[in-house]
N, C-alpha and C positions, 0 to 999 in steps of 0.2 A: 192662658194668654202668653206666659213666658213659652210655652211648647209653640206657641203659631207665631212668634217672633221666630227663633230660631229657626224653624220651615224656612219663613219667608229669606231667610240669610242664605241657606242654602241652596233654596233657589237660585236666587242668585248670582249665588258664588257657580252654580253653577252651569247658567245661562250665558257667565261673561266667560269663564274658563276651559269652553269645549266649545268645540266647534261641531255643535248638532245637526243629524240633516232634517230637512221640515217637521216631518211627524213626531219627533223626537221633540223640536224645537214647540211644535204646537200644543205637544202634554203640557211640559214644561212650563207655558206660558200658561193653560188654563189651570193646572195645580195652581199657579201662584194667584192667580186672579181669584180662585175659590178659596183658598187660604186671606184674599184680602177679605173679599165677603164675608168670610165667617168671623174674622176677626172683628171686624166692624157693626157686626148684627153682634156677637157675647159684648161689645165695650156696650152700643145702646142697651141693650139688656140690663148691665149691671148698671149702668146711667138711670135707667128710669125705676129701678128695683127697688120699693121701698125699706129703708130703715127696720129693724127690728124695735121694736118698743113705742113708737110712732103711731098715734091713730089719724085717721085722715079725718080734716073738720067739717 
């Protein structure tokens, strides 16, 4: 999680600090959107991930 935080910074940082031409701008832009997605699909993962020692009723 901490590694797809930092991504998404670099993105970023580096989306606002170059000035890309399209194609460039258009990776840049689908890295980061696949980077929001996977982050968002491991947090519900570990959200619905049962408890070790926990049995369900």
């Amino acid at each position: 999680m901490v590694v797809l935080n930092l991504l998404s910074t670099a993105l970023a940082w580096v989306a606002r600090s170059y000035d890309l031409v399209p194609l460039a701008a258009l990776m840049v832009a689908g890295f980061a959107v696949a980077n929001a997605v996977l982050g968002i699909r491991l947090a519900l993962a570990l959200m619905r991930e049962e408890p070790p020692g926990e049995a369900r009723p």
